[in-house]
C-alpha positions, 0 to 999 in steps of 0.5 A: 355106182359105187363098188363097195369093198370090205376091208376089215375082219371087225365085226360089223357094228351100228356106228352113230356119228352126230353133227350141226348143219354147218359144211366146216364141221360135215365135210370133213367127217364124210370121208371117214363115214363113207370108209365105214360105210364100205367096211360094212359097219351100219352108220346112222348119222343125226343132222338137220335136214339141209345135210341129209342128202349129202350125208345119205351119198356116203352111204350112211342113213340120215336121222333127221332133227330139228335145229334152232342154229342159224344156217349159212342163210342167216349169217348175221344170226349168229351174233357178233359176240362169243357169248352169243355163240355159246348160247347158241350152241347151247340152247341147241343141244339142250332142244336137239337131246330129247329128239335125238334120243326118241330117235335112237330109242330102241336102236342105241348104237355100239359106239357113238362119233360126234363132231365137237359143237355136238353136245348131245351126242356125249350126254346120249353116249353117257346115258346109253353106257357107250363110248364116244369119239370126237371127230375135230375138224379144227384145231385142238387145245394143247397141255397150256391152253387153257392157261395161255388161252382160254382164261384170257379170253372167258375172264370177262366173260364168266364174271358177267350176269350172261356168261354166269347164267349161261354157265349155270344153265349148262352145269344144271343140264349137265347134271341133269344127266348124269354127266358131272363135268365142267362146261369146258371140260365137257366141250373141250377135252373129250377122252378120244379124239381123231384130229381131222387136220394135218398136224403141220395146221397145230400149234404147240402140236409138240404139246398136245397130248398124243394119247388123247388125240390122233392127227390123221391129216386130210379125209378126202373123198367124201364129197356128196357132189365133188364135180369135176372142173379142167384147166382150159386148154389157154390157161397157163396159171390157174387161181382159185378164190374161195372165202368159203360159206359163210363170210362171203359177202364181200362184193368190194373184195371179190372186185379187187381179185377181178381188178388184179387179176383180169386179163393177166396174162397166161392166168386163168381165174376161178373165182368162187362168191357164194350166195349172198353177192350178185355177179353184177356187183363186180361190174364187166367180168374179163374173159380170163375170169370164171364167176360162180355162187360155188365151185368143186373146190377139190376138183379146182385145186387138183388144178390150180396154182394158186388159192386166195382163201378165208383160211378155214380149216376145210379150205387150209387142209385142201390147199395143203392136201393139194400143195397149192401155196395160199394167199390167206385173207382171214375173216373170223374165228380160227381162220386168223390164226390159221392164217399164221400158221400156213405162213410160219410153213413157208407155204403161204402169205397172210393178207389182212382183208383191210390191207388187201389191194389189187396190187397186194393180191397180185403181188403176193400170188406171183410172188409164192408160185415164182419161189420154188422153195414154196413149192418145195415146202408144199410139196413135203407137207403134203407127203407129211399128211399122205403119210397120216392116214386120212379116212382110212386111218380114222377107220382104223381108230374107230374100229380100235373103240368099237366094244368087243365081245 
């Protein structure tokens, strides 16, 4: 049983926080809620069904809604263009708002929390006359980023019939609702948000806008399930192999971490395939090699040497969290960019997935975790982040928020 300790003088208040089905933006919320949980503050937390358990073990209530957004199950669901994302993420919302205001009718909360695809949860803090705080589980846009970035990369996109009438679709939503902001303003530029990464995971950070956002570096310990794994006895070397949730069906990848690393001697592997591959695919397993559909990825890395990882933000923040050196084998979305960034700190290697050989993983591990300057460099960066606050800090900026008398 878990011993709940009261650690603050604010008045307790109902605190809502709203999320997608999606363990990339959860996890990283669980240990803020649980720390306001055990400050005493009622916290409703609206997500789909699949979460509800691991939300209710922080000690905050589920509030259970509908979602049409593909699931880990469904991988290929989300399309393979941006468009196809943002049509989604849209399309949700605009479902998901009438459920979820039924759902807090009669109960509106003092102060609203929201993951960063949660649209409604803004429309709803707008309409309730709240405040609301972004939680970011990713990186942040920096004064120049739509400039250097954003434009770029939407210019073809806002000139096509979809791009125009998704655009047009949200505008009309948002007026809807009283809510007269730019798409992209709405999505991308909250008025607070509390930054859910290590600074040393930001570029430009020296650019991002410090009364806006707030790093507070990792939040462990909000784990529905963290489960426990020790280093055998036999094991000089732990590896972990993680490609997180979602892009893991790579049974042809997975085959060359077992061909590099299987019976290496002194190494102990621990490799992680998700839902999608069948450990038969990976043919005769060696017996230095551990196969699992998921792993306690915290409770391996407190252990581990070493971590091959897809490079996303969970996966970056608790390798660094752990000062494990990376090799990063990059899959999509904001895992490539992410990749650069933990090289650039001297605590990582990006591989691309298409250069990726049992020679070149074998070579780039034993590389990092003989270089004490990389372990010198984890070393501080975690010390760095330790000294970001994590949940607890993120409670403290929550509380700042919360409307007084």
């Amino acid at each position: 049983m878990r011993t709940v300790v009261l650690m603050t003088t604010t008045p307790r208040a109902h605190i809502a926080m709203f999320s997608i089905a999606a363990h990339g933006h959860v996890n990283p919320s669980l240990g803020v809620i649980r720390e306001l949980v055990d400050r005493g503050h009622r916290v409703s937390y609206a997500i789909p069904a699949a979460f509800a358990d691991k939300v209710a073990a922080t000690g905050a209530t589920p509030v259970v809604y509908g979602s049409t957004l593909p699931t880990d199950d469904d991988p290929d669901g989300w399309g393979s263009e941006l468009i196809d994302h943002l049509e989604l993420f849209l399309g949700d919302a605009v479902q998901a708002l009438p459920q979820l205001a039924a759902a807090f009718d009669g109960d509106r909360p003092d102060l609203v929390l929201h993951d960063i695809t949660s649209y409604p949860a803004r429309v709803l803090a707008h309409t309730w006359g709240v405040p609301a705080l972004s939680l970011w589980p990713n990186l942040v846009p920096w004064e120049g980023y739509e400039e250097e970035v954003a434009a770029p990369m939407y210019a073809e996109l806002k000139d096509s019939p979809r791009g125009k009438a998704y655009y047009a679709r949200f505008e009309e939503w948002l007026g809807a609702h009283g809510v007269d902001t730019h798409p992209d303003a709405f999505v991308g530029r909250p008025r607070r948000g509390i930054v859910l990464i290590p600074q040393a995971l930001q570029p430009h950070a020296d650019r991002v806008d410090a009364s806006v956002f707030t790093f507070v570096g990792s939040c462990l310990g909000g784990e529905s399930d963290p489960g426990e794994w020790r280093r055998p006895a036999t094991a000089d070397k732990v590896l972990l192999v993680s490609l997180g949730s979602t892009f893991t069906k790579q049974p042809a990848f997975y085959r060359d971490c077992v061909e590099a690393f299987g019976g290496l001697d002194g190494w102990h592997v621990v490799l992680q395939i998700g839902r999608f591959v069948d450990p038969a695919e990976l043919g005769e397993i060696p017996d230095n090699v551990e196969v699992h559909p998921w792993v306690p990825q915290q409770a391996v890395l407190r252990e581990a040497d070493a971590f091959v990882t897809h490079a996303g933000a969970g996966g970056s923040r608790e390798g660094l969290a752990t000062a494990t050196p990376m090799v990063a084998v990059p899959q999509a979305a904001d895992q490539f960019g992410n990749a650069d960034m933990l090289q650039s700190l001297g605590v990582a290697r990006h591989l691309p997935m298409e250069e990726v050989t049992p020679e070149r993983l074998r070579e780039a591990v034993l590389t990092l975790v003989a270089d004490p300057e990389v372990a010198r460099r984890a070393w501080e960066i975690q010390e760095r982040m330790a000294r970001e606050g994590g949940a607890p800090r993120a409670a403290d900026l929550i509380e700042e928020e919360l409307p007084r008398g």
